[in-house]
C-alpha positions in Angstrom: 28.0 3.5 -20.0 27.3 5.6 -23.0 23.6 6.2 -24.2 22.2 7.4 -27.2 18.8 7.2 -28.8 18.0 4.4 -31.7 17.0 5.1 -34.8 13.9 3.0 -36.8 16.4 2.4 -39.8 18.8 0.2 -37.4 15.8 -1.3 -35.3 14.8 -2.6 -38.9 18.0 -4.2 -39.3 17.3 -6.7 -36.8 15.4 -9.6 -36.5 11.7 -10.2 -36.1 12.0 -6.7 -35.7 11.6 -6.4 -39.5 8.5 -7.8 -39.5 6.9 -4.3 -37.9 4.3 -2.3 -39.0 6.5 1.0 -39.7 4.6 2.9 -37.0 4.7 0.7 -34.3 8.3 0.1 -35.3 8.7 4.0 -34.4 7.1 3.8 -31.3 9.8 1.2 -30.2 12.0 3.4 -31.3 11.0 5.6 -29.1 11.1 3.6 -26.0 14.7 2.1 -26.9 18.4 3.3 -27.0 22.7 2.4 -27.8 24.4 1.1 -25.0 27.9 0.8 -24.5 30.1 -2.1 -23.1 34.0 -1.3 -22.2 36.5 -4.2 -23.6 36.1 -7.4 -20.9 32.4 -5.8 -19.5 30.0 -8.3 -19.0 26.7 -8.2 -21.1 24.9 -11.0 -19.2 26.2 -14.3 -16.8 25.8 -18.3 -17.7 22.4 -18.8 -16.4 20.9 -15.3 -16.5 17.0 -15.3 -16.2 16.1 -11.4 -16.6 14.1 -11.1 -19.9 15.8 -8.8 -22.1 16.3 -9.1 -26.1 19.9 -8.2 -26.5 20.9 -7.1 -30.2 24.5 -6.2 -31.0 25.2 -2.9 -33.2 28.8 -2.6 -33.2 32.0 -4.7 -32.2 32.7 -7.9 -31.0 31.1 -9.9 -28.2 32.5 -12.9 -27.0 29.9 -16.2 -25.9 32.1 -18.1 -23.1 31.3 -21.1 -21.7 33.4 -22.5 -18.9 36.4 -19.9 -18.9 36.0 -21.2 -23.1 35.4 -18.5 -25.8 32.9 -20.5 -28.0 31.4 -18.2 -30.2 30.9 -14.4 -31.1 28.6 -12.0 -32.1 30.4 -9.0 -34.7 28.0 -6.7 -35.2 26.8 -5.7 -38.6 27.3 -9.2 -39.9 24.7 -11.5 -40.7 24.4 -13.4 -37.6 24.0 -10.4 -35.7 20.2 -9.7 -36.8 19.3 -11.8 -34.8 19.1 -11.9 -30.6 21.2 -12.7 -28.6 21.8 -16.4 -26.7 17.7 -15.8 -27.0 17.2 -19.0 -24.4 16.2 -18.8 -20.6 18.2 -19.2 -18.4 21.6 -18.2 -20.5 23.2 -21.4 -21.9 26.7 -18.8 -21.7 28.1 -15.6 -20.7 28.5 -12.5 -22.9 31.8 -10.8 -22.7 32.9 -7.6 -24.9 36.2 -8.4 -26.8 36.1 -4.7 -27.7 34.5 -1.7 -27.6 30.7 -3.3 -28.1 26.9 -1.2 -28.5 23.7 -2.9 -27.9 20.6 -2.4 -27.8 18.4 -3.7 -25.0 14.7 -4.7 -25.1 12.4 -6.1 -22.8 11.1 -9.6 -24.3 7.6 -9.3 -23.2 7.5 -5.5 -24.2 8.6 -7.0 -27.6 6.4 -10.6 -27.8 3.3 -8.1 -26.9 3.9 -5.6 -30.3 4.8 -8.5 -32.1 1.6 -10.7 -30.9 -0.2 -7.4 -30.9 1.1 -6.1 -34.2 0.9 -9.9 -36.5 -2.9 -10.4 -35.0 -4.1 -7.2 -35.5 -5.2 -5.0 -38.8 -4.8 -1.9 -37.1 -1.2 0.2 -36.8 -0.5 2.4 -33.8 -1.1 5.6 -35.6 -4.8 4.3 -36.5 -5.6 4.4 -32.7 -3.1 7.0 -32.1 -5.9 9.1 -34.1 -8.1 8.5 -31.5 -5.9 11.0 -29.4 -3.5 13.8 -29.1 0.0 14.3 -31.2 2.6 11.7 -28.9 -0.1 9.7 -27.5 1.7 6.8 -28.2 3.6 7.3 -25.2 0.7 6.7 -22.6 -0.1 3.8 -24.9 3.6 2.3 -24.6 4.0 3.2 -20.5 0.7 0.8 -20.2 2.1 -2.2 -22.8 5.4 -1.8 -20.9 3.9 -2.5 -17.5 3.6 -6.3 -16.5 0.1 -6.5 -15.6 -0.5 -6.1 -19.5 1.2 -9.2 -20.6 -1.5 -11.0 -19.1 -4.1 -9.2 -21.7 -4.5 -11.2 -24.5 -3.5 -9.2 -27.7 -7.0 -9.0 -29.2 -8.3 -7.7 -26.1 -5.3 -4.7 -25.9 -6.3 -3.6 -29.6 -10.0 -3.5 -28.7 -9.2 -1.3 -25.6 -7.3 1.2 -27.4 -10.0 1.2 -29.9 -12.8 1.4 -27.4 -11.3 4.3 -25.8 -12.5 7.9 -25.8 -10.5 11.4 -25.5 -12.4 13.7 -23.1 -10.0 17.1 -22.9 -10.2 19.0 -19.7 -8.8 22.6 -18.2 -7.1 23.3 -14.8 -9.4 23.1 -11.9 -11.5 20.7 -13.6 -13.2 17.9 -11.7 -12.7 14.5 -14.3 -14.8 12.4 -10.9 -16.0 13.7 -7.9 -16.1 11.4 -4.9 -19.5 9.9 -4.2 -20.8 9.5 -7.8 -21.3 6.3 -9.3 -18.6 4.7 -10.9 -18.5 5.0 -14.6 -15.1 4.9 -16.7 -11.8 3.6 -16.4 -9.4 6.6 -17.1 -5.8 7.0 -18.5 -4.2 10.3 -18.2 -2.6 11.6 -21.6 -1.8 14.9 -21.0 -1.2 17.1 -17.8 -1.3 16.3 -14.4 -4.3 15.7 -11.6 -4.6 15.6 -7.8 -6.6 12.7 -6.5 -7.8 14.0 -2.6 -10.3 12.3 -0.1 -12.6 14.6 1.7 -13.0 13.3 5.5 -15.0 14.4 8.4 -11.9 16.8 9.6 -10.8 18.0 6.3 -13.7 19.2 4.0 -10.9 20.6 1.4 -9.9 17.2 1.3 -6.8 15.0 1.8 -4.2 14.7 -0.7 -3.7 10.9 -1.5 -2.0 10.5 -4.7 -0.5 13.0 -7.6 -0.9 11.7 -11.4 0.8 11.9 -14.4 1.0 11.0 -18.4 0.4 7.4 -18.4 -0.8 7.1 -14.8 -4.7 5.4 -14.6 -7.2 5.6 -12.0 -11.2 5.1 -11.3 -10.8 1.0 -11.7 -11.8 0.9 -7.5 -14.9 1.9 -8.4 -15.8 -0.5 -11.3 -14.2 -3.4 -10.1 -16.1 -3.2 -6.2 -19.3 -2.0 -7.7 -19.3 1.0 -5.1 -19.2 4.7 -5.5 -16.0 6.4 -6.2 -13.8 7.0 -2.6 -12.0 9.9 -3.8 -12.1 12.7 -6.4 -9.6 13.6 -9.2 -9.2 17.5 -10.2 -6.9 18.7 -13.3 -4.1 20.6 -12.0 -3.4 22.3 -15.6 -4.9 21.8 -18.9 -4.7 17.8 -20.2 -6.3 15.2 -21.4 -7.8 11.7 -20.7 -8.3 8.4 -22.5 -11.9 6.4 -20.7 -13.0 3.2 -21.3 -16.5 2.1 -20.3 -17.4 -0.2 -17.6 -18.2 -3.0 -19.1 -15.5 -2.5 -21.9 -13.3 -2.6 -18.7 -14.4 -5.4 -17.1 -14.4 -7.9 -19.9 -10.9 -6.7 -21.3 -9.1 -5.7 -18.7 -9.8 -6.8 -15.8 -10.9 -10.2 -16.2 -7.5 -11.0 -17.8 -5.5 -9.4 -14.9 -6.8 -10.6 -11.7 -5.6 -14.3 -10.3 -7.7 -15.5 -7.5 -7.0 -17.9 -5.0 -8.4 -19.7 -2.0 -7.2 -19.7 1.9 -5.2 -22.8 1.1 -3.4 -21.7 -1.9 -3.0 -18.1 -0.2 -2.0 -19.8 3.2 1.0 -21.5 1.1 2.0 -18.3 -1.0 2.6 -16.4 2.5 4.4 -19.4 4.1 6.5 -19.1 0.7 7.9 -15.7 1.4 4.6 -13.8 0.4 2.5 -11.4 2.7 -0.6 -10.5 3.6 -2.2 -6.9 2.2 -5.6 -6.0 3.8 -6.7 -3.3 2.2 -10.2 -2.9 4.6 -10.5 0.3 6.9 -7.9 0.8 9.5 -10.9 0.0 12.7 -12.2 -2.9 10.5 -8.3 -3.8 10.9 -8.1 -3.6 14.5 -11.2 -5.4 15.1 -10.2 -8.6 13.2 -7.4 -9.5 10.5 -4.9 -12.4 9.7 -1.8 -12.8 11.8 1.1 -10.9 9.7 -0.6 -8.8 8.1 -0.2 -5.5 6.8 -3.4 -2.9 6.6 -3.0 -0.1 4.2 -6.6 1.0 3.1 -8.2 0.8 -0.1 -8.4 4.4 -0.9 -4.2 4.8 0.1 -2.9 2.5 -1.9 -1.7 4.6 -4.4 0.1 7.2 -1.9 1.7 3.9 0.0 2.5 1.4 -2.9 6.1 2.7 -2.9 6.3 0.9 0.6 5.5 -2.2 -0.7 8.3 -4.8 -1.8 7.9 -5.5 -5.4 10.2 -8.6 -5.0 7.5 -9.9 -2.8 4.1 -11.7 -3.6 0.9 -10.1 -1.8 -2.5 -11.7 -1.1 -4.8 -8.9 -1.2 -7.9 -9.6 1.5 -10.4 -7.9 2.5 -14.0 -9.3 4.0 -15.4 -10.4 1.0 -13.2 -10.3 -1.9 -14.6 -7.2 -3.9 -12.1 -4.4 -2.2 -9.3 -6.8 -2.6 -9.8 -7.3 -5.5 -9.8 -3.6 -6.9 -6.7 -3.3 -4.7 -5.0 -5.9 -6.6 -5.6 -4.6 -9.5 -4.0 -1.8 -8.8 -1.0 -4.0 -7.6 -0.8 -5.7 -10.9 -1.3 -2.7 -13.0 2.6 -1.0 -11.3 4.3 -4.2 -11.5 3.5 -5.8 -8.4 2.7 -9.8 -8.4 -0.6 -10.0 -6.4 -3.3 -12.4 -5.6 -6.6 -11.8 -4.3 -8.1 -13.9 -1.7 -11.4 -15.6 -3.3 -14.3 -14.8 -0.8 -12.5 -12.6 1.6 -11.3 -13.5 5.2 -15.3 -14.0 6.6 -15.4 -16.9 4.3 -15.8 -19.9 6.4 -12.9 -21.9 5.7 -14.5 -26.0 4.9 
């Protein structure tokens, strides 16, 4: 299949994308790109669910319902602003007649800017001031990951605006394990080292490797303890913070969903797991048949482990660890609970 990058002249053909503030327009731009289908390819199947915003640029794309053509999208014609078969789950299947390209979006990538961009009097280039030339592609990675459609739109703006660019050099320490948590953090530019100093390795141990777009320091602000590991520049860069309580209120607030044993008992019977994110020997000591102990301060290094088709309940002994650990969840795509009150809390 044939890729090539999108311009914001044929983004504004289509509709709402019109209705775009030109820069954020551009930053879409950025983030989307021309697919191809081959004559008889399938764009999507009669009761398709994924949430994609199809638009077609060129040829013809057959709707068939029941082995029946019963309509078709041509593109450049009028009916061809808009999306396509827009309703979940798909009333019919897409088939190229031709030779079709589309373009592909994801619909709550693109209800967010439009939500984000229709309530708000500010443009992505007035916050993108805030920061360094192309920082609208940290700002994008975080409205493109799922935990963000759960932030209301007002809150999103006033984070972005609330943010603060502190720029740093290689071998500089951004937190240092032990301090007092302070900021939430979003790397911009360059790349860090997060590492755990332990009784046996004073240098400390690697846990986790970061990149543009990558966030870290929420454990610390969310369980109201001191930081559990420290983060070092590996090269020059640069980080967005937030403040603590700027964090709490608007971010994670919004992103956490708690429930109880009986709600969490039924989500695990359901297909879902148990994540305990407490200290291996507070593991060993006591924990909930099934479950699966991977501690607070390794989640980033063992996330990829974790099945994102699966729902977690994050526990802990009192609900503050778990819930940092779901956070983190949330915030790469995962669907997680936390368990309200830990697993200490005498079930009634």
């Amino acid at each position: 299949m044939a890729i090539e990058q999108v311009s914001t002249e044929l983004l504004r053909g289509f509709s709402p994308l019109d209705g775009l503030k030109r820069d954020n327009l551009a930053a879409l731009a950025r983030k989307v790109q021309i697919r191809e289908l081959s004559p008889g390819q399938l764009l999507f199947k009669e009761g398709d669910t994924e949430k994609r915003t199809f638009y077609i640029v060129s040829g013809v794309l057959e709707l068939v319902d029941d082995a029946k053509v019963v309509g078709k999208v041509e593109g450049g014609s009028e009916f061809s602003r808009n999306p396509v078969a827009p309703v979940y789950p798909r009333r019919v299947s897409a088939r190229a007649r031709d030779r079709v390209q589309f373009i592909s979006i994801d619909s709550d990538l693109l209800d967010v800017m439009l939500t984000w961009d229709q309530t708000g009097t500010y443009e992505v280039s007035d916050i993108q001031g805030k920061g360094d030339q192309g920082s609208e592609d940290w700002m994008t990675m975080l409205l493109q990951t799922k935990a963000f459609h759960k932030i209301p739109p007002a809150n999103i703006q006033a984070i972005f605006m609330r943010m603060q660019q502190i720029n740093y050099h290689a071998g500089d320490v951004i937190l240092k394990q032990g301090a007092e948590g302070d900021y939430f953090y979003v790397l911009i530019r360059g790349a860090a080292l997060v590492t755990r100093e332990t009784p046996l390795s004073k240098e400390g141990i690697k846990l986790a490797e970061l990149n543009v777009g990558d966030t870290f320091g929420e454990e610390a602000l969310i369980s109201e303890a001191k930081r559990n590991a420290t983060v070092t520049m590996q090269s020059d860069g640069a980080v967005m913070r937030l403040g603590k309580d700027d964090f709490k209120k608007l971010l994670n607030e919004p992103m956490l969903e708690w429930v109880d044993r009986a709600e969490a008992e039924e989500i695990v019977r359901s297909g879902g797991a148990w994540l305990d994110v407490r200290l291996p020997s507070e593991f060993e000591n006591h924990h909930l048949d099934g479950a699966t102990n991977i501690p607070l301060y390794f989640i980033r290094l063992k996330i990829s482990t974790l099945d994102q088709s699966k729902k977690y309940v994050v526990c802990c002994d009192t609900g503050r660890r778990s819930s940092a650990g779901a956070y983190i969840l949330s915030e790469r795509g995962y669907h997680a609970y936390v368990l309200r009150g830990g697993i200490n809390l005498e079930q009634s």
